[in-house]
N, C-alpha and C positions, 0 to 999 in steps of 0.2 A: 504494500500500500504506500502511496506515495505519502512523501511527510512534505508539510508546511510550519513555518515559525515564524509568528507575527510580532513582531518588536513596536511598541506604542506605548509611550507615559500616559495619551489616554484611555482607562481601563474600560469607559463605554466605549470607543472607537475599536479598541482591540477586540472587545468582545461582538460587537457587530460583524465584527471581519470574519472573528470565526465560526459564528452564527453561518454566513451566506457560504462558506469554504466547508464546510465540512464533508459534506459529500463527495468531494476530490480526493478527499485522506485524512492522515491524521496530522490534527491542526494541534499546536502547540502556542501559547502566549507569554510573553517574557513584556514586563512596563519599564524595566531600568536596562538602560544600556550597558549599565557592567556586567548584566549577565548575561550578556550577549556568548561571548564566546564561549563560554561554561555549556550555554545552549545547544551552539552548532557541532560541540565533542560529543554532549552528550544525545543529540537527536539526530544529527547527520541528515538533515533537513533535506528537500530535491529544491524547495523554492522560499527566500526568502521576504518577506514583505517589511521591509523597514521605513521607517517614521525620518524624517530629516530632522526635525526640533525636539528638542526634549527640555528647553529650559523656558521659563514664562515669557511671553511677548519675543522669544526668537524668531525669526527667518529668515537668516542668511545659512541655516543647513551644514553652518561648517564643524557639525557632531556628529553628523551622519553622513557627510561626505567623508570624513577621517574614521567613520564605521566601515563605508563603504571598502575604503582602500586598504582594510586590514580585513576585509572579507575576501575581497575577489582573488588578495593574495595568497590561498590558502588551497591546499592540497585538493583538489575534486570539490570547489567552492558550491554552495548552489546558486542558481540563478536566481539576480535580487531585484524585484519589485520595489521601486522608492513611492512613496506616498509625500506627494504636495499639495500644498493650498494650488488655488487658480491665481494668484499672485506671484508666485513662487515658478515659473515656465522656463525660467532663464538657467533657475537651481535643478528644473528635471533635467536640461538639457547637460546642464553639467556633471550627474549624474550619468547619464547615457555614455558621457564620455570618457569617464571613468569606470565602467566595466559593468553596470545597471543593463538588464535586458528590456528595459520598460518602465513605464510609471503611472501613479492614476492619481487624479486630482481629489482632494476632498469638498464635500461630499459625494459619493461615488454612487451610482445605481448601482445594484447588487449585479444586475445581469454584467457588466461591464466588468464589476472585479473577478467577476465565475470568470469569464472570458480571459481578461488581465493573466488570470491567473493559469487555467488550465491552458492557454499557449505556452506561458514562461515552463510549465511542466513537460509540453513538449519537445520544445525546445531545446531542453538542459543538454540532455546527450550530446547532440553537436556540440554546443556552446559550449563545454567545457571539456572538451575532447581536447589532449593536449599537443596532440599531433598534426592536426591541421589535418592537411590535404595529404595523407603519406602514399605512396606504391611508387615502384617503378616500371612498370606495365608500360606498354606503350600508350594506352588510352590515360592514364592519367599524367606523364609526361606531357602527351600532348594537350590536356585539358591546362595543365599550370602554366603551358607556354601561349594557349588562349588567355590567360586572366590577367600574364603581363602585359600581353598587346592590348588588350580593349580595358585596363583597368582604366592607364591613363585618360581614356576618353571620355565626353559627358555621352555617350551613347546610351541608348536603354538598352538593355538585357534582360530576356528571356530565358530562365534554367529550369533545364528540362530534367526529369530523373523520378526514379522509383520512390515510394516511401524510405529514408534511413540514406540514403546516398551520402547524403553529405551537402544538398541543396545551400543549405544555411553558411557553412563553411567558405562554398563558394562565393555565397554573396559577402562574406567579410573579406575575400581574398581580394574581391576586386572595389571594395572601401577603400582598404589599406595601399592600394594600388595606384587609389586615385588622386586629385590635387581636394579634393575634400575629405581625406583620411585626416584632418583634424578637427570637422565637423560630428557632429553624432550620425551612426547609423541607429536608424530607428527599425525594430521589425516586426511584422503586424499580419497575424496567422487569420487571413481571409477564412478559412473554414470554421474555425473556431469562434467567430461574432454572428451574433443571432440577428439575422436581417434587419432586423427594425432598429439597432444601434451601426450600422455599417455608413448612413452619412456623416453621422454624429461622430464616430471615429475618426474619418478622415478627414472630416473637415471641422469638426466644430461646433460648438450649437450658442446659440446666447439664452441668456437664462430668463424662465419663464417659456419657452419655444415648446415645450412637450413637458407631458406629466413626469414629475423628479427631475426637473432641469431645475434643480435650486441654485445652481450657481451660473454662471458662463465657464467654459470651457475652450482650448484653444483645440482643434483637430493633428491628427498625424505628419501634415502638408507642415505644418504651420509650425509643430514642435522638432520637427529636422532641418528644421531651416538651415541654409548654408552645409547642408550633408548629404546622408543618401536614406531614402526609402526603400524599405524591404518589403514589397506585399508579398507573401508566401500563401502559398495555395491559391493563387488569382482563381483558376478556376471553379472554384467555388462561389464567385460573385454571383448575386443572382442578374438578370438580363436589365432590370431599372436603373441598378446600381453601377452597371457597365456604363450604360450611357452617360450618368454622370461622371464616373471616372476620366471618362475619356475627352468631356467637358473640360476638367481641370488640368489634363496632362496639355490640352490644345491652346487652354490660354493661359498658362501657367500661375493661374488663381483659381483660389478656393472660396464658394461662399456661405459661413456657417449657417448651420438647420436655424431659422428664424431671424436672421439677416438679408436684408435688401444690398449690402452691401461686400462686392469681393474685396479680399486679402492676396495679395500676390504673392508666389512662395518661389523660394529657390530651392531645389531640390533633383537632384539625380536617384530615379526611380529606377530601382530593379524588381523583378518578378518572377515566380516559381511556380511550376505547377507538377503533380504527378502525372495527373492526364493526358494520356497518348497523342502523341503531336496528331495523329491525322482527325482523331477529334475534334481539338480544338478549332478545324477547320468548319465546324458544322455550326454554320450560323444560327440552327434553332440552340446553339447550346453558350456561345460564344460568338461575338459581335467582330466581323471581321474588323471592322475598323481600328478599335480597341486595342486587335493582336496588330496589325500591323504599325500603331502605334508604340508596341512593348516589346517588338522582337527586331527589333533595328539589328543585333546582335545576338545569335542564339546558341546558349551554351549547353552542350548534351552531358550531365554527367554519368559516366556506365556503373551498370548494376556490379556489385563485387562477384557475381558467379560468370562476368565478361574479363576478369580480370586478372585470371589467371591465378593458380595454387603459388607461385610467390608473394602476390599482395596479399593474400590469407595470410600464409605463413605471419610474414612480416606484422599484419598487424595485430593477428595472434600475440606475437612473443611482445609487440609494444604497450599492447594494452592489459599484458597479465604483470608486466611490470610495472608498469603505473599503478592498476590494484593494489599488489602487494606491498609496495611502499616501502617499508623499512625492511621488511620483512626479508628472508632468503628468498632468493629465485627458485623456481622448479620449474623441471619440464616437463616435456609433453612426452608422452612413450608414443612411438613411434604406429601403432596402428590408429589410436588417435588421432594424430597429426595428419597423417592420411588420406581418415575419413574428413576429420573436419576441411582439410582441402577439394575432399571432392563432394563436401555437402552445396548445396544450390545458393543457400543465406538468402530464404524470400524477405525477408527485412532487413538483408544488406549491412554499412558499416554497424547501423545502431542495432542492428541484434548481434553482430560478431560482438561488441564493446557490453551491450549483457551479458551476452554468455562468459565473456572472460570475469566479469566481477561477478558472478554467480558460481564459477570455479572457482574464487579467488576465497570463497567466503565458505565456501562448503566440503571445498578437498580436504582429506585426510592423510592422504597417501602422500610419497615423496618425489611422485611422480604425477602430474597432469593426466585424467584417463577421459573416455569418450562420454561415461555418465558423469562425471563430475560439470559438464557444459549443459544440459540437462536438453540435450535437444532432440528433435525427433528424429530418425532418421528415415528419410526419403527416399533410398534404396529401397526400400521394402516393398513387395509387392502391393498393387494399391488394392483398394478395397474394391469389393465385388460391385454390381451398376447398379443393383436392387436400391441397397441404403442411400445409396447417391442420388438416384429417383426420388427417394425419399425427404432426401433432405432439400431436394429442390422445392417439392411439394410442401414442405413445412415453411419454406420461405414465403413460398407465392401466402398462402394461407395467413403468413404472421403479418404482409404485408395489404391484404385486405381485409383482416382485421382493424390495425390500425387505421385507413382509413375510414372505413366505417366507424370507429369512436372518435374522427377527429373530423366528421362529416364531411369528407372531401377534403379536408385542410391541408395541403401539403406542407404547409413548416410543421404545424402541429401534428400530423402522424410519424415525421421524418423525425422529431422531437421523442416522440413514444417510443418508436423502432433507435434511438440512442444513432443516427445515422445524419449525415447531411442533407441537403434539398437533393444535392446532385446526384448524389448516388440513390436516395429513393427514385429519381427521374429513372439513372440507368436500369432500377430492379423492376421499375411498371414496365418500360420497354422491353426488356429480357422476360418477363411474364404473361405480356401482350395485355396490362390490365389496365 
């Protein structure tokens, strides 16, 4: 279960936060910053939520940036949500640049923090993967000598790649690459916000504009200023929200929800999606315009079972030594090693990077073996077509169920089914319902 630990002197605001988090995992609250680190030894937190202020009438933040920078520095840190006032934009952005995956303004809609939050959770893997971009495969070679050439550029880029690749990685590769690698990158997990906060996120809203706008708030456009934007999973926009995107990227202003008035942003936008390139060509799904707006440069990155039993290897032995830490190395006995090279890895780097902290915490032995990774293996003959019949039918079945209790709703059955809009779209299609 994932863990969350929520740092806040104030003990209603902490307790709200954990109130709306809880069903993510196990939330933890700490009110004094000195027991901050006492916390993260003894919780080993996935996602932090930290408070900038902790003394009366503060906001210059500079107790929780100097939290900040003794967090990020730290062994397999977690990924930290900063919490500021709506006064306070200049302090998230400093924050962002200081090693902060995101920020949310006080006071927060709940849907907004679930969201805040369950991206920063998914995100952690990459994001503090210590390796970067590693293989020497030819496809990743050639990928890192794509990220030198088009970093420099304000080009947009499109990065394409499975779930786990390393999408995320790539778009910090080509930040640090570029002449706003000392702006913030900001990144912002399209699939994870619930349609009816997705303008409000990027652009903004002023307050009063929608029920729980108690404050005014600045949008995504507006808090990366002078950096780069991450939309991750673009393809999950839905088709309304497209067109406004595409609005904003054309005239390079944004105008917040309940504003007659644009904001002009400076911003180099990159974009990710898992979504099979020839898909995205399908207008009822994606807006040509839009893609031909974001893929000025398109960077493919390959699935690890393209990458040959070296880049396994390799990051096999880099990421069980990062686990272990202080600890002695062990290896791998050699029929292990083997199979793990020739297992397929449908989740790619970030399930290589669990499996290796999952043997890391659970081997016994003085040697690395094939249950200690605890994976399935694929070799095995597949199952018979009966149960597979079967379990197609239990899909179709759970998915007009759901619509029937959500009376045709598509956010809200796609809500029940725990799934996105889009792929409930793809499961009617593939059921013909």
């Amino acid at each position: 279960m994932p863990g969350i630990l929520i740092l806040d002197d104030d003990p209603d605001v902490a307790l709200a936060a954990r109130l709306a988090l809880r069903r993510l995992g196990a939330v933890a609250v700490r009110n004094d910053p000195g027991q901050l680190i006492a916390a993260l030894d003894e919780i080993a937190p996935d996602v932090l939520l930290l408070d900038m202020n902790f003394m009366p009438g503060a906001s210059d933040g500079a107790a929780g940036l100097a939290l900040l920078r003794e967090v990020v520095a730290r062994r397999d840190a977690p990924a930290v949500v900063v919490m500021t006032a709506y006064a306070e934009v200049e302090l998230a952005v400093q924050a962002l640049k200081g090693g902060a995956v995101d920020f949310i303004t006080k006071p927060w809609p709940n849907e907004r923090l679930v969201a805040c939050v369950q991206a920063a959770l998914a995100r952690r893997a990459p994001a503090t993967a210590v390796g970067e971009l590693l293989g020497e495969s030819a496809a990743m070679q050639s990928l890192r000598a794509q990220i030198a050439q088009v970093g420099a550029s304000e080009a947009s880029v499109l990065i394409l790649g499975e779930n786990g690749v390393g999408k995320e990685l790539v778009a910090r590769a080509l930040h640090r690459a570029s002449p706003r690698a000392a702006g913030p990158l900001l990144a912002v997990d399209m699939g994870s916000l619930p349609e009816a906060l997705v303008e409000s996120e990027l652009f903004g809203h002023k307050r009063g504009s929608f029920t729980d706008a108690r404050e005014s708030r600045p949008g995504r456009f507006v808090a990366a200023a002078s950096g780069t934007l991450f939309l991750d999973e673009i393809g999950n926009l839905p088709l309304p929200q497209q067109a406004k995107l595409l609005a904003a990227l054309e005239r390079r202003e944004v105008t917040p929800v309940g504003s007659d008035k644009p904001v002009p942003v400076d911003v180099r936008v990159l974009a990710a999606t898992n979504v099979p390139e020839a898909e995205l060509f399908d207008a009822r799904r994606f807006r040509p315009d839009l893609l031909y707006r974001l893929n000025t440069v398109v960077l493919r990155v390959p699935p690890l079972r393209e990458r040959g039993a070296a880049d396994v290897t390799g990051l096999l032995r880099h990421y069980l030594a990062h686990f272990a830490g202080a600890k002695p190395a062990r290896d791998i006995d050699a029929d292990a090693l083997a199979r793990l090279a020739a297992y397929r890895w449908p989740g790619n780097v970030r399930e290589l990077r669990q499996a290796c902290e999952r043997a890391t915490l659970l081997a016994r032995g003085p040697v690395f073996t094939w249950a200690d990774f605890g994976l399935v293996d694929r070799t095995a003959p597949a199952a018979p077509e009966e149960p597979t019949l079967d379990l197609e039918q239990r899909e179709r079945e759970a998915v007009q169920a759901a619509l029937a209790q959500a009376e045709g709703n598509i956010s809200q059955a796609a809500r029940l089914l725990g799934v996105s809009r889009a792929a409930l779209y793809r499961r009617l299609e593939k059921h013909g319902l």
